[in-house]
Every structure is written in structure tokens, then in C-alpha cells.
BALUMLUM-228958 format. One record per residue (C-alpha): residue number from 0; x, y, z. Coordinates in steps of 0.001 Angstrom, whole numbers, plus 500000, padded with zeros to 6 digits. Layout:
NUM, X, Y, Z
...
This chain:
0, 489280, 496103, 483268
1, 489741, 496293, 487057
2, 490576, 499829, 488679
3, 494569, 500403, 489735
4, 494960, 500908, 493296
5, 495098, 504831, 494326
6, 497043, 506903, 496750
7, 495414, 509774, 499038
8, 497205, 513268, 498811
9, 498039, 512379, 502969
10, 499915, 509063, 501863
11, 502235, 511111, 499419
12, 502696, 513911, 502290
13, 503697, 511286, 504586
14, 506252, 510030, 502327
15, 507609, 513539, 501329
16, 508182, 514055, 505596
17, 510155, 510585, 505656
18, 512075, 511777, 502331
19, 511770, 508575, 500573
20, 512154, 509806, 497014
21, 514845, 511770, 497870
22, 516668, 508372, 498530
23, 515511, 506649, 495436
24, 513147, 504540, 497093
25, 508998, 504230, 496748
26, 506639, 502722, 499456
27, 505769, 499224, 498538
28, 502531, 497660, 498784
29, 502596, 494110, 498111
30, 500047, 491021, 498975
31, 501448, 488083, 500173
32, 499871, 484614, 501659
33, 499625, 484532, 505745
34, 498380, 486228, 508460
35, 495546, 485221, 510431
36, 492855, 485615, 508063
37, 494819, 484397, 504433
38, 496613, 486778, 503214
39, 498707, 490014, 504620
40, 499807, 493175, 503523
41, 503598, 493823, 502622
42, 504318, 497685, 503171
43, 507754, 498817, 503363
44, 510490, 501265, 501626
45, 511383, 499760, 498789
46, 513611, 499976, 495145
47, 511363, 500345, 492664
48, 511451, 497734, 489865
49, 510420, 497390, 485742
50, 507434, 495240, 485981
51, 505738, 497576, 489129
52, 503207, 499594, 488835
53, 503949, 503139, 489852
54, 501799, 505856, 491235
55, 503331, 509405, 491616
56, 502058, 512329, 493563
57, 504152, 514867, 495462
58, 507648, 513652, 493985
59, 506797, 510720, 495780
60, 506308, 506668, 494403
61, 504196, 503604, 495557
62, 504857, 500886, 493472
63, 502803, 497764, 493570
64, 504092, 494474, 491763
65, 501977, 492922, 489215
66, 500814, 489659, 491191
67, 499923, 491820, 494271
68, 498103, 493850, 491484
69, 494388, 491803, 490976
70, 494471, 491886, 494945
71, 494597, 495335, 495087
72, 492555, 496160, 492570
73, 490799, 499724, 493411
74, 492055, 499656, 496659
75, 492962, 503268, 498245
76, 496016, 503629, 500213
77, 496193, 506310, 503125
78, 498332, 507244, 506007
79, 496436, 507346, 509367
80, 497709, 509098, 512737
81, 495211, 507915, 515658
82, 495855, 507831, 519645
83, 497602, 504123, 518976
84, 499738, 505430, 516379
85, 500228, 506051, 513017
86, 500711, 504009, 509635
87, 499800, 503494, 506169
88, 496342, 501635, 505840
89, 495048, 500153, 502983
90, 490817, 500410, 502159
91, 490326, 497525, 499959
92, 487320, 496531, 498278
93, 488353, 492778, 497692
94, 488906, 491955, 501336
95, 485861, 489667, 502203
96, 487231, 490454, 506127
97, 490036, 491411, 508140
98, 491317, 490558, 511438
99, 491584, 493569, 514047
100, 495209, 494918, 513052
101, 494264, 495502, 509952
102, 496996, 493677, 507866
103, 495656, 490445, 507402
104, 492733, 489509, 505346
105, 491123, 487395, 503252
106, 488558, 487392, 499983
């Protein structure tokens, strides 16, 4: 059985300070086919739906739908602040590579 993807204490914080839950929406993380290197990340405010899997922390939800699911399998999502700005940023153990901005990648 492969690992769910996680969620760091400083992803949930991030969401609590843009009051997402509070408006009945979770931060979706969802794989789709593109991008430079095969396949991109889909992150975005988002209704949660029935089939999604949810993780909760902080009154807060990421939701991640089941055929982005096997992509992200033990993946850790994290919020980052740097000097050229800040984002959510996904560690994923599947991704063979990744171009340089970090949202496109391939296995």
C-alpha cells in the first residue's frame, strides 16, 4: 500500500492566515499532464468533493483527488517564503526530475 501524501504544520498555518476554511474551501493539489517536463502540479483554493482525499490540520483541508492520488503518493506538501517569494511546494518522491520552477515534472 503506497503512503498518502502529508501536509507540514507551516502548510496548514499558511492556510489558516488566508482563511480558507473559514470560506468552505481546502487547498487543492492535483496532477495533471503538461508542463515542460510531463506533468504539472494543480494547486489552487478549491470545493472539496466526495471521492477526495482529505487531510486536516489546524481547521484547515487539502484535498487531493483520487487519480492525482498514485502521483502523489508520500509526497509532503509545504509552504515556502524565500527572497523570490512565497508558495506552496510539493517534495515528491515519484518525480524522476523537475524543471527549475518547480511545477513541472516527470517520473
Amino acid at each position: 500500500m503506497q503512503l498518502p501524501p502529508s501536509v507540514t504544520e507551516r502548510a496548514f498555518d499558511r492556510l489558516s492566515e488566508i482563511g480558507a476554511g473559514g470560506q468552505g474551501q481546502a487547498l487543492r493539489v492535483a496532477v495533471e499532464g503538461g508542463g515542460c517536463s510531463g506533468f504539472q502540479y494543480d494547486i489552487r483554493l478549491d470545493t472539496p468533493a466526495e471521492d477526495d482525499l482529505v487531510l486536516e490540520g489546524k481547521g484547515e483541508k487539502v484535498v487531493v483527488d483520487s487519480v492525482s492520488l498514485p502521483f502523489l503518493a508520500g509526497a509532503v506538501i509545504d509552504f515556502s517564503e524565500e527572497l523570490i517569494g512565497a508558495r506552496f511546494v510539493i517534495e515528491n518522491p515519484n518525480a524522476a526530475s523537475s524543471c527549475g520552477c518547480g511545477v513541472s515534472f516527470s517520473i
